[in-house]
FITORNU-522171 format. One line per 10 residues: number of its first residue (from 1); their letters; for each residue x negated, y, z of C-alpha. Coordinates in nm, 2 decimals. Layout:
<sites>
NUM> a> X/Y/Z; ...
</sites>
This chain:
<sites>
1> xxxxxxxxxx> -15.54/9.61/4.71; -15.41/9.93/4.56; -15.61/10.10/4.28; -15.73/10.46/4.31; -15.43/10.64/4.18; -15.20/10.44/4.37; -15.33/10.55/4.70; -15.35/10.94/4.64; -14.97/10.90/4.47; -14.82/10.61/4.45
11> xxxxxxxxxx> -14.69/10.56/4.76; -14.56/10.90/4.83; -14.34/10.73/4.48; -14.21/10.41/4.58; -14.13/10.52/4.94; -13.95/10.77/4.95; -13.74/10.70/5.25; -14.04/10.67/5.50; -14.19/10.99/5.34; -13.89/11.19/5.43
21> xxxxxxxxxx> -13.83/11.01/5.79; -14.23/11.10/5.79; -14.16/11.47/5.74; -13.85/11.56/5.92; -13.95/11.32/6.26; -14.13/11.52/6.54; -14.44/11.43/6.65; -14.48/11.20/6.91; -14.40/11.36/7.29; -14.60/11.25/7.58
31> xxxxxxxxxx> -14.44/11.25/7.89; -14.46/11.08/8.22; -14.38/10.71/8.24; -14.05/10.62/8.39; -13.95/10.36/8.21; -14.17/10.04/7.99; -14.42/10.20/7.71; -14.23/10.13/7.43; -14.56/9.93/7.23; -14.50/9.81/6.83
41> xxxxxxxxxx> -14.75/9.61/6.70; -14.77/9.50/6.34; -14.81/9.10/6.37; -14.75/8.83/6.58; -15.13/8.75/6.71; -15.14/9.08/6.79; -14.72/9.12/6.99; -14.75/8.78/7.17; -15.10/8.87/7.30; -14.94/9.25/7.41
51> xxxxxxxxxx> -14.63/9.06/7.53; -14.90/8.80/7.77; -15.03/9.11/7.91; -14.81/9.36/7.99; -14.55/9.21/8.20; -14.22/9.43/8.29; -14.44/9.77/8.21; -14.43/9.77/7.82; -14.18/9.64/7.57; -14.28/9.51/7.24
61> xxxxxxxxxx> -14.12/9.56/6.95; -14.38/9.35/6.66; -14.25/9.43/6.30; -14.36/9.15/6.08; -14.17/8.79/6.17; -14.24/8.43/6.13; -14.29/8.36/5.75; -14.37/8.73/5.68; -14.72/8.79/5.44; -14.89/9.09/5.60
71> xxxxxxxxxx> -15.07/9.11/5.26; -14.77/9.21/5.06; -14.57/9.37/5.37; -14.36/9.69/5.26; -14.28/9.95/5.52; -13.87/10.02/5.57; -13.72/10.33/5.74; -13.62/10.07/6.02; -14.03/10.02/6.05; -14.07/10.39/6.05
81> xxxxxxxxxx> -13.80/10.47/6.32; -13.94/10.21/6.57; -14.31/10.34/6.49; -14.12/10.71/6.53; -14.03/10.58/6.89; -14.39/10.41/6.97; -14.57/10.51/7.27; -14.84/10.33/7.12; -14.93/10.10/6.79; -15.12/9.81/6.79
91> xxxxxxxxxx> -15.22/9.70/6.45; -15.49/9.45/6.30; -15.70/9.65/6.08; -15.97/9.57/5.82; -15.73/9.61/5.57; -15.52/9.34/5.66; -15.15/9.53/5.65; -15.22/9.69/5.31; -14.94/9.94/5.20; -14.81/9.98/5.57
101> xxxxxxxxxx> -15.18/10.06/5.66; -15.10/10.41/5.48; -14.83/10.48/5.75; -14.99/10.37/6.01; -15.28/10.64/5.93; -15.01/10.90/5.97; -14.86/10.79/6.28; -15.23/10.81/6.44; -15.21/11.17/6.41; -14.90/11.21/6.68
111> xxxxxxxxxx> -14.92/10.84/6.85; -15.20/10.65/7.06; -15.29/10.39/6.75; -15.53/10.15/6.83; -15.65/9.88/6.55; -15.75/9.60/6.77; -15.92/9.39/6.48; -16.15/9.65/6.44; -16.24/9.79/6.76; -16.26/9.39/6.89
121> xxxxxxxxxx> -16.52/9.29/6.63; -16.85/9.37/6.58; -16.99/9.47/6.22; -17.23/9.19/6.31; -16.93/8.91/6.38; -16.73/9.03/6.08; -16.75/8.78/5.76; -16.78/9.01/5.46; -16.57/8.97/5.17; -16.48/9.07/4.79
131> xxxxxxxxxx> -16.17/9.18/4.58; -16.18/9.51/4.73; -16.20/9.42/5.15; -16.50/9.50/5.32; -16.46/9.21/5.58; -16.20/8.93/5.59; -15.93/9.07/5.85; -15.84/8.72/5.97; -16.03/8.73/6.25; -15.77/8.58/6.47
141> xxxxxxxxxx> -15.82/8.20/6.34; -16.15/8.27/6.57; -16.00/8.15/6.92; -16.34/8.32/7.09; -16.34/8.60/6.90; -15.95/8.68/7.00; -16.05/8.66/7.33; -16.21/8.98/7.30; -15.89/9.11/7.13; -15.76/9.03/7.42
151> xxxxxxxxxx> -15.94/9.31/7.65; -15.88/9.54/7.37; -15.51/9.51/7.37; -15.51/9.51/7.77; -15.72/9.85/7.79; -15.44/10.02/7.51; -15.17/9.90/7.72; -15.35/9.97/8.07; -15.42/10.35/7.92; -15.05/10.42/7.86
161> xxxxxxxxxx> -14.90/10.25/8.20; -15.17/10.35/8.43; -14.96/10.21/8.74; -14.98/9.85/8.59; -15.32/9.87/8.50; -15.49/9.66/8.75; -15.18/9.34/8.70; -15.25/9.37/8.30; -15.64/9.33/8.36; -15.56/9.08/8.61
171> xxxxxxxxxx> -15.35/8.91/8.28; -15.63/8.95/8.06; -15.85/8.77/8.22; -15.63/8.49/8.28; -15.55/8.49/7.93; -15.88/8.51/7.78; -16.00/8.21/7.98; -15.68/8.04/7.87; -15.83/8.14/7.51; -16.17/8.03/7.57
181> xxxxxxxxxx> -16.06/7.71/7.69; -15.88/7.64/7.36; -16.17/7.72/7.14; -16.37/7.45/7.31; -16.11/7.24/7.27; -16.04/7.33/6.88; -16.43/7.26/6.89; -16.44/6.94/7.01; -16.10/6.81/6.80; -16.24/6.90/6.48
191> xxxxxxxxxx> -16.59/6.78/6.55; -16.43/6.40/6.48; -16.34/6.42/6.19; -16.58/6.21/6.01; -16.86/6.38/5.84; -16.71/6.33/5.45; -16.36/6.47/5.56; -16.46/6.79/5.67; -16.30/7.00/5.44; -16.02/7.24/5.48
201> xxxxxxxxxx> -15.79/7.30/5.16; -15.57/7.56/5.21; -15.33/7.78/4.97; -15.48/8.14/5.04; -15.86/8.22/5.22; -15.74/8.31/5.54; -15.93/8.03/5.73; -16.31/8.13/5.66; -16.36/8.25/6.10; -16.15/7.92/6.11
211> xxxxxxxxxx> -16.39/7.74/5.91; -16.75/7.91/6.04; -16.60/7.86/6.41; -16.58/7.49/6.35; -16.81/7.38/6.12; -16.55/7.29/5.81; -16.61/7.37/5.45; -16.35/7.59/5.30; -16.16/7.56/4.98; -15.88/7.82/4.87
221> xxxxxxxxxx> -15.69/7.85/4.58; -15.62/8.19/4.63; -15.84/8.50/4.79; -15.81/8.70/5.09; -15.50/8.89/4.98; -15.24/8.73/4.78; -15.15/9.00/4.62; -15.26/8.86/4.29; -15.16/8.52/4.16; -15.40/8.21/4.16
231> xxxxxxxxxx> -15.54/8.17/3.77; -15.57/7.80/3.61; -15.94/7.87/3.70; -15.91/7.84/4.06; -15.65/7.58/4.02; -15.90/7.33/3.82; -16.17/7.42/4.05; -16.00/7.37/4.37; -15.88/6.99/4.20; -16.26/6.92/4.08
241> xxxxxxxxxx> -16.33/6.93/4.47; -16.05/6.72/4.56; -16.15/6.47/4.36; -16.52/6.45/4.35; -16.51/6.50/4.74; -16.25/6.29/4.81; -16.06/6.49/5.03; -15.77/6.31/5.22; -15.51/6.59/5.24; -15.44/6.98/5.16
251> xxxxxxxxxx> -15.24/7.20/5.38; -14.95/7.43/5.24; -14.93/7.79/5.43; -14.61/7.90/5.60; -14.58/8.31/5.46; -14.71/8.10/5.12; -14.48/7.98/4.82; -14.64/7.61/4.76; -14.58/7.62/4.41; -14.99/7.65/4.33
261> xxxxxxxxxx> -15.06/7.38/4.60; -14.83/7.13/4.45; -14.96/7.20/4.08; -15.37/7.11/4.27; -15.16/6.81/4.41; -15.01/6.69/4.12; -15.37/6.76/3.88; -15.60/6.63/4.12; -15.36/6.28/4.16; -15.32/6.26/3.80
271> xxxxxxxxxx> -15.70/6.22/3.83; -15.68/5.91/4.01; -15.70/6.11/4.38; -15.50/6.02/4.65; -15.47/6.30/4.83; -15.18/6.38/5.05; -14.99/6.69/5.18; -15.13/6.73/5.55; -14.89/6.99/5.66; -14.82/7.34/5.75
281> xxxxxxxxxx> -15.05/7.57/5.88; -14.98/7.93/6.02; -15.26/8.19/5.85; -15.09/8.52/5.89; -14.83/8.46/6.08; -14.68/8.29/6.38; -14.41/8.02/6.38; -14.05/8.09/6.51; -14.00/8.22/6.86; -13.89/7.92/7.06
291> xxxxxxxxxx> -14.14/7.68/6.89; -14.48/7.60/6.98; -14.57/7.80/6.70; -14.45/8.09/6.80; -14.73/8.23/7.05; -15.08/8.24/6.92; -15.19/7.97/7.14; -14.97/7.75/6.99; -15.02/7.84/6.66; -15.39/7.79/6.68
301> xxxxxxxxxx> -15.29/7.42/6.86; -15.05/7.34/6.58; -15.28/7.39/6.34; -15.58/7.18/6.46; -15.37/6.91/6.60; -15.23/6.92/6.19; -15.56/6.91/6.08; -15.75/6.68/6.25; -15.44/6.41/6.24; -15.45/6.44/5.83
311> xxxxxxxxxx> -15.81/6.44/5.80; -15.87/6.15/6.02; -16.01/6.29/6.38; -15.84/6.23/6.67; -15.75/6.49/6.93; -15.86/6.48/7.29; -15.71/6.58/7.57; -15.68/6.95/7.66; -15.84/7.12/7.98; -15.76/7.20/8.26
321> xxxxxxxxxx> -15.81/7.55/8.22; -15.51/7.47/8.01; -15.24/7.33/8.26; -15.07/7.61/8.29; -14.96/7.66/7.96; -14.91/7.31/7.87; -14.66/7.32/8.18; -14.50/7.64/7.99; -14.54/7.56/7.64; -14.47/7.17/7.65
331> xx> -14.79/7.12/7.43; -14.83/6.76/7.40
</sites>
């Protein structure tokens, strides 16, 4: 989060390189489409999803890689020349990019920008939240919910390409029932783990749609943003719930030093637990292209087939609705 000052001044300070690419670029020029729309998207949920839909008609260029904290993302003049040659931006939302989020306003004058987070979400389905965010902008770890993303995306896309319009909806759909499938089947893999292992430890508080989706209690050592660094606070009260719960394993983040996870592991066994690392989980970002990781199906696989295997469930098998992308994805 950025006080006050800082966003009436302080970026116009420690940017100065997008400012001036800002000021002497053109504005966007519309033109009849004779080659792919030319779409950058801001995160991975939000490029593989574009990439699912639009087939040969767009190309996607997504700015923030595998590893890469949203939260604490700073624009470069490479971001700026790419969103410079945008025929349309697709971005999260809710707050989610922070400093790039001040660009992206400015690019909305002269270029369709659509933030898909918000415009897929309901006030009513948002979860609210603190440290200066209205709403949590994770809203991806919601497998149902990012099917709705899903329609959002297709109608940017289909808006831009008119001529592939009807092939991306026809995409959409297929992929949202791909998505739909999943969430039952996230919902039924979680639903064994026994009743006094349902708790989801987790580095940062990016898993709260993840956690009111299917039916775990959340613990974080850090907030929403990580921005600001976990105090001994949240590092004793985080370990107080390890051990009085019992909890079997906590999970380490992938765009998250473990440095705070290991110092809950090593308090919480020095108080008789036995807790265990369970894994990595992807929060706010996807894994490497090539890996199964690396779509947002996968991810969201990945990480409940990481859960449930470290806090005793077992996983059943996926649906048929799913054959397809098992076939594609080698998801076993």
């Amino acid at each position: 989060m950025f006080r006050q000052a800082e966003k009436s001044w302080g970026w116009w300070v420690v940017q100065p390189v997008v400012v001036l690419l800002l000021l002497l670029t053109p504005g966007h020029v519309s033109y009849a489409q004779t080659e792919p729309v030319h779409v950058v998207t801001t995160i991975g949920m939000i490029g593989d999803v574009a990439g699912e839909i639009a087939g040969p008609c767009s190309r996607i260029t997504t700015l923030m890689g595998p590893g890469v904290d949203p939260h604490l993302y700073q624009p470069t003049s490479g971001d700026v020349r790419d969103l410079q040659n945008a025929d349309l931006i697709l971005y999260a939302g809710l707050s989610l990019e922070g400093q790039l989020g001040e660009v992206l306003d400015r690019f909305s004058q002269r270029t369709p920008t659509v933030a898909v987070s918000e415009r897929a979400v309901p006030v009513a389905n948002r979860i609210a939240a603190s440290e200066g965010y209205a709403y949590d902008p994770h809203v991806w770890m919601d497998a149902s919910l990012w099917a709705d993303a899903v329609f959002v995306i297709a109608d940017a896309l289909a808006e831009r390409a008119p001529g592939c319009a009807d092939a991306m909806h026809a995409r959409a759909d297929r992929y949202a029932m791909e998505l739909r499938a999943l969430h039952g089947w996230m919902r039924d893999a979680l639903a064994t783990i026994p009743e006094g292992q349902r708790v989801l430890v987790t580095a940062h508080d990016a898993f709260e749609y993840f956690g009111r989706a299917y039916a775990l209690e959340l613990a974080a050592i850090q907030g929403i943003s990580t921005e600001s660094e976990a105090s001994l606070a949240d590092i004793r009260a985080v370990t107080r719930l390890i051990v009085e719960q019992g909890v079997p394993a906590v999970f380490v983040e992938t765009t998250i030093a473990p440095r705070t996870l290991q110092a809950v592991l090593d308090a919480a066994r020095d108080q008789g637990s036995h807790v265990t690392l369970g894994g990595d989980l992807y929060g706010d970002a996807l894994g490497e292209a090539g890996t199964l990781a690396g779509s947002y199906l996968g991810m969201m696989f990945v990480n409940t087939r990481t859960i449930v295997e470290a806090l005793g469930g077992t996983l059943p098998d996926l649906p048929s609705e799913l054959d397809a992308w098992r076939e594609r994805s080698g998801a076993r």
